[in-house]
C-alpha positions in Angstrom: 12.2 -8.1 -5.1 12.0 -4.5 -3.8 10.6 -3.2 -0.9 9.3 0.3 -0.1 9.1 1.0 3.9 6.1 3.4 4.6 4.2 5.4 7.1 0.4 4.5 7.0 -2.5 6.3 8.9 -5.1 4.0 10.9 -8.9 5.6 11.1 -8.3 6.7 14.7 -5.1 8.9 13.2 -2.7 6.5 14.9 0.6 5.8 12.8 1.7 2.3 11.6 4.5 0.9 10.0 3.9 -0.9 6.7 5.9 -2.1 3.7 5.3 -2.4 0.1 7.2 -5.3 -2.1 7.2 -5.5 -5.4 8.0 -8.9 -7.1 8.2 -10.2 -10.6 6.5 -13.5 -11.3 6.1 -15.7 -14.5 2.1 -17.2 -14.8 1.3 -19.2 -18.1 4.2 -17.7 -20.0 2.9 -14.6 -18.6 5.5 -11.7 -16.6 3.4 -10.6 -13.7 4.3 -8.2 -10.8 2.9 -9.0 -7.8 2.3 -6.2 -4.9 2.3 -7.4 -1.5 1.8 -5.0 1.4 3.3 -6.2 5.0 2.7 -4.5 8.5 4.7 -4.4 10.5 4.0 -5.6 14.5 4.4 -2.3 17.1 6.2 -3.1 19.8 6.0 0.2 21.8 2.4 1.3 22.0 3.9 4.5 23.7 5.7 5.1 20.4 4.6 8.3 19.0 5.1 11.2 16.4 5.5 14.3 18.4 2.5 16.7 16.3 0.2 15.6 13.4 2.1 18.6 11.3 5.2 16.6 11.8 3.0 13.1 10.9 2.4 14.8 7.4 5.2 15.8 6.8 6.9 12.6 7.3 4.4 10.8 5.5 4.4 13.3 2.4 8.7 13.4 2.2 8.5 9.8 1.7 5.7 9.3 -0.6 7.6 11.9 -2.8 10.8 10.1 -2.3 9.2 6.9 -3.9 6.9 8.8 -6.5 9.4 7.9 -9.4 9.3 4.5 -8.5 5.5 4.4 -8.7 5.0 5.8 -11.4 7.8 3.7 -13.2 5.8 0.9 -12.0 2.4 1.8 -14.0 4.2 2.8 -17.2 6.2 -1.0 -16.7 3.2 -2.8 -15.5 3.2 -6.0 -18.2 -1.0 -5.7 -18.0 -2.7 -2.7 -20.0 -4.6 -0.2 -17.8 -6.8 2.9 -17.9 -8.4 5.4 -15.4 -11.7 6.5 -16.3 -13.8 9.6 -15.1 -17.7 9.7 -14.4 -18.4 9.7 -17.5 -16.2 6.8 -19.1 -13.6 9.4 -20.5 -9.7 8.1 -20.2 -8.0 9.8 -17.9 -4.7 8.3 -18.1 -3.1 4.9 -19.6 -0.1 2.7 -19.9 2.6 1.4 -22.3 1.2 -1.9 -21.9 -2.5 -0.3 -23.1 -0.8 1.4 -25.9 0.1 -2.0 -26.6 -2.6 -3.4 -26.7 -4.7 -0.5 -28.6 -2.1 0.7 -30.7 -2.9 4.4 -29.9 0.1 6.7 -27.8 -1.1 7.9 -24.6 -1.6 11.7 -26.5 -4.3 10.1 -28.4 -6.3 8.3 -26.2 -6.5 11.1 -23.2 -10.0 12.5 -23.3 -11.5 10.4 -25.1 -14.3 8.4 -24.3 -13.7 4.2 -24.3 -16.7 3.8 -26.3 -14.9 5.0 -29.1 -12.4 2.2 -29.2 -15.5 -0.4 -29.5 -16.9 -2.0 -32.3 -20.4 0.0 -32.3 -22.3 -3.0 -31.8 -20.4 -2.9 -28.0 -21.3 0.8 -27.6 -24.4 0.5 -26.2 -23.4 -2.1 -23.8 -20.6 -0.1 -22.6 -22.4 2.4 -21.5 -25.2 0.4 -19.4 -22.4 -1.1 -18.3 -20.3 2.0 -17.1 -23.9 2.8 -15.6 -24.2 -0.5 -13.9 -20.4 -0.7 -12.9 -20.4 2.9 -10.8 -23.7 1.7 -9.2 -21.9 -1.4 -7.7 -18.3 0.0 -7.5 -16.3 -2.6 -9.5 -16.4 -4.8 -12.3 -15.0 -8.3 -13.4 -14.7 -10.4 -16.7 -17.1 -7.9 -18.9 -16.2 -8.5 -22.5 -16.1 -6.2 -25.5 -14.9 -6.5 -28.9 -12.0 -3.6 -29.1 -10.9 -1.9 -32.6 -7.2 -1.4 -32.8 -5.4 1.8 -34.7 -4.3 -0.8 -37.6 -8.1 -1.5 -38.2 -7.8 -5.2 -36.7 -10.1 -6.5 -33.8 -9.9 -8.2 -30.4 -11.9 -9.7 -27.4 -10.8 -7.8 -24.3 -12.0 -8.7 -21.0 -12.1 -6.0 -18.1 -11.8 -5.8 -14.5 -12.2 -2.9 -12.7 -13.2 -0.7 -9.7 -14.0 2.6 -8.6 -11.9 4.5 -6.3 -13.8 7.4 -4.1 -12.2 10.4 -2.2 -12.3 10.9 1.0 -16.0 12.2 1.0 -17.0 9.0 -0.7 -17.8 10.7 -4.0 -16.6 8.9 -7.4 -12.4 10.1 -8.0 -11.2 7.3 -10.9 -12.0 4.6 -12.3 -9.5 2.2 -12.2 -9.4 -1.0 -14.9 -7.2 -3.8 -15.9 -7.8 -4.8 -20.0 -6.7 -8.6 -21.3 -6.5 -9.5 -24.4 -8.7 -13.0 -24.7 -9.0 -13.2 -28.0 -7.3 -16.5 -28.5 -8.9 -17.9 -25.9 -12.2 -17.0 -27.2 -11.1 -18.5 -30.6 -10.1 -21.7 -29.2 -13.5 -22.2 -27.1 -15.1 -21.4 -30.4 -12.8 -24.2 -32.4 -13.5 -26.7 -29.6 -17.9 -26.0 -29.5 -17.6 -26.4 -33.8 -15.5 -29.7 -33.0 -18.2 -30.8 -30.6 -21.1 -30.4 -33.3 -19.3 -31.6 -35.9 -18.8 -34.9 -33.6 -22.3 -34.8 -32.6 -24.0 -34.4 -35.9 -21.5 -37.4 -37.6 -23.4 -39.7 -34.4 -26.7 -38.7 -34.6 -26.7 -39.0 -39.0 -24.8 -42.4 -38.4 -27.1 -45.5 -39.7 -24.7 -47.6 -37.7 -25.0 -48.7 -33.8 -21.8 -46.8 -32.0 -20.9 -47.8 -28.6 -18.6 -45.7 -26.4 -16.8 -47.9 -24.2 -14.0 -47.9 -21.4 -11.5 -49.9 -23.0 -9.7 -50.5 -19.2 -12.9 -52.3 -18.0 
């Protein structure tokens, strides 16, 4: 696990102490990283930074010191990502969304995420983008996603909005998964159902379901 010691800034411009660990988790087969942000107790209330110049300064020497890391840390991610802007245009992506897609980075910048969607999900997408900047995030919306090689699969999307410091829209930020074998088993096990069902009701004989304990 690796840990990032910061500088944060409270709304009343008072500095804090904070850290940020990174560690790598297995869920369901599945290699996770998991971001945890600790802050620290302050002891000394009297403790201060002598001018705010000197406060941004600190604060901006070690955000670049730990940029590379950061940034290493979206390309790595093992969960496929995009930013958006206002109008549903990528911005940026990961490996793990090139991945997914199939298209490099070069070819999916500037383009909008309609285009990756089966067109019957066009329209959907963008009353949803519509709906999804209105309320600020986004969680479990499905589409059906065409891949470079031609093939197809069920993503599902999370995602929120991140606003500047005026409030107004900045990025979009979203997390894609691939459910599409999940989808396919819920769709084997609702066929296995009627097909159990429909052998029951066409039975001319009397069928009793019973606990065989009691």
């Amino acid at each position: 696990m690796e840990t990032v010691p910061l500088l944060a800034k409270r709304l009343d411009n008072s500095i804090f102490h904070t850290e940020i660990s990174v560690k790598s988790i297995v869920l369901d087969d599945q290699p996770l990283q998991v971001l945890t942000i600790h802050t620290k107790p302050d002891h000394s209330q009297q403790e201060s930074i002598s001018s705010p110049s000197n406060e941004t300064d600190l604060t901006t020497a070690e955000t670049n010191d730990k940029e590379p890391f950061f940034k290493e840390l979206f390309e790595e991610a093992p969960l496929a990502y995009h930013a958006l802007d206002e109008k549903g245009n990528i911005v940026d992506v990961n490996l793990a969304w090139s991945e997914l897609t199939g298209y490099p980075r070069q070819e999916s910048i500037g383009r909008w995420f309609g285009e990756f969607l089966k067109p019957d999900y066009q329209e959907r997408y963008r009353d949803s983008l519509a709906y999804f900047k209105e309320l600020g995030f986004k969680s479990g919306v499905q589409y059906e996603l065409i891949r470079k090689d031609g093939s197809s699969i069920i993503v599902s999307i999370d995602g929120r909005i991140g606003y500047d410091k005026q409030g107004k829209f900045r990025l979009c930020h979203c997390i894609i998964q691939n459910i599409t074998e999940q989808k396919q088993a819920e769709q084997a096990l609702r066929e296995s159902e009627e097909k159990y069902r429909a052998v029951l009701e066409k039975s001319a004989d009397n069928i009793f379901l019973m606990d065989v304990e009691t």
